[in-house]
C-alpha distance (Angstrom), angle and dihedral (degrees) to the residues before:
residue distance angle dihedral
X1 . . .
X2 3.85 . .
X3 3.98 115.8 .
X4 4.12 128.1 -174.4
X5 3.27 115.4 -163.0
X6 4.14 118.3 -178.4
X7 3.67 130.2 -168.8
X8 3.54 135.8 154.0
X9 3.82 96.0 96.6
X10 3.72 127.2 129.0
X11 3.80 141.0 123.7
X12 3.70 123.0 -57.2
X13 3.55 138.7 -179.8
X14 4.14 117.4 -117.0
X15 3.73 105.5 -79.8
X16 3.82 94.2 25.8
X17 3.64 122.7 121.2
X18 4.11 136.0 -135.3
X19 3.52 134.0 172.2
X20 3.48 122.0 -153.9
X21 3.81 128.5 -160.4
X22 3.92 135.8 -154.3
X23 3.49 120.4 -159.4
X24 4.03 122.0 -156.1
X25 3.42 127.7 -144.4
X26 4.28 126.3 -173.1
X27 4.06 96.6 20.1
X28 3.44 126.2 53.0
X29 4.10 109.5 -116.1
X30 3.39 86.1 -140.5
X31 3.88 100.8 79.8
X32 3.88 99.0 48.1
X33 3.71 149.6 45.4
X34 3.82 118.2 -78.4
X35 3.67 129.6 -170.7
X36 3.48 149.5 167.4
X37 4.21 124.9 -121.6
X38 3.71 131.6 -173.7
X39 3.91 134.3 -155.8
X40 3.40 121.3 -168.7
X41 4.25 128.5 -166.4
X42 3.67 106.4 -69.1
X43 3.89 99.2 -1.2
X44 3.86 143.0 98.9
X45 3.75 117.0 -90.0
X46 3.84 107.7 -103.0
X47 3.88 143.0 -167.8
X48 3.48 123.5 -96.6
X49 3.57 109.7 166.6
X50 4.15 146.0 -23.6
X51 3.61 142.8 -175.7
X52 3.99 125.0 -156.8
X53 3.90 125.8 -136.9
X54 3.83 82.6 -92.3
X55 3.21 98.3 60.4
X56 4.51 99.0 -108.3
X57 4.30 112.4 142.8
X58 3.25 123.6 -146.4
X59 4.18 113.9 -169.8
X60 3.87 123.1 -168.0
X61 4.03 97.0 -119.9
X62 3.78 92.7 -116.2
X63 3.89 82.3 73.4
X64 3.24 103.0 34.9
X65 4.11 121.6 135.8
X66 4.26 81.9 1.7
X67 3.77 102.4 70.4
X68 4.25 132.9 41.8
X69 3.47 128.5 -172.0
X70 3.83 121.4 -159.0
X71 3.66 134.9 158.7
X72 3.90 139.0 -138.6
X73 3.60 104.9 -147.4
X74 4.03 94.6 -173.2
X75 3.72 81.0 67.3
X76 3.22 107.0 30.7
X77 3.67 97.7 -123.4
X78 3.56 138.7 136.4
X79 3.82 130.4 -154.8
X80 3.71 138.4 -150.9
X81 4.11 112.8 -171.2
X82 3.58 104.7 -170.3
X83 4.37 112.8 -178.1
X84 3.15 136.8 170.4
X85 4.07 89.0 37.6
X86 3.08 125.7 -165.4
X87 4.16 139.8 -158.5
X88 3.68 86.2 -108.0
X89 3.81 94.7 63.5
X90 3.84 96.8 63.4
X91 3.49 110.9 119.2
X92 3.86 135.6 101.0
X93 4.09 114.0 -66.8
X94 3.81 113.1 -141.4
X95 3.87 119.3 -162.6
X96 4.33 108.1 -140.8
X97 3.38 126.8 -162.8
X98 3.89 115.1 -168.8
X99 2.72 124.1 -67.5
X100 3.01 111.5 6.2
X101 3.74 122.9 -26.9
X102 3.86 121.9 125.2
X103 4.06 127.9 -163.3
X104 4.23 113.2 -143.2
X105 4.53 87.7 -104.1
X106 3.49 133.0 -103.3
X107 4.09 114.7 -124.4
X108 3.93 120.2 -119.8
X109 3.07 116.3 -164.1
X110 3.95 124.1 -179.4
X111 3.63 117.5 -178.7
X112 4.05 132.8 127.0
């Protein structure tokens, strides 16, 4: 059975940085697609960022320059460094795997 579990999430002021982590269990990370989603209150979950099993990103443009995702493979573990936050990136970060395998969401919260 494959499980995602973020964490890493938290409250931050504007300008602050996190990094939040999602560790896979029962398929290696290294042989598919992972990315990073966000939902915030009252809207449509959304992609933020992914990485391939060759290593290509692909950011949505609202991150963009702010926000890298990278992956240790020896543990299994993928990363999402978000700076320069800002009040608009609240929301709830979900881990994917592909296809279609979900972790329970890590909550951002960016306020001063």
């Amino acid at each position: 059975q494959v499980q995602l579990v973020e964490s890493g999430g938290g409250l931050v002021q504007p300008g602050g940085s996190l990094r939040l982590s999602c560790a896979a269990s029962g398929r290696r990370i290294s042989v598919t697609s992972m990315a990073w989603y966000r939902q915030a209150p009252g809207k449509q979950r959304e992609f933020v960022a992914r990485i391939t099993p060759n290593g290509s990103r692909n950011y949505a443009d609202s991150v963009n320059g702010r926000f890298t995702i990278s992956r240790d493979n020896a543990k299994n573990t993928v990363y999402l460094q978000m700076n320069s936050l800002k009040p608009e990136d609240t929301a709830v970060y979900y881990c994917n795997m592909n296809p279609g395998t979900w972790g329970q969401g890590t909550q951002v919260t960016v306020s001063s």
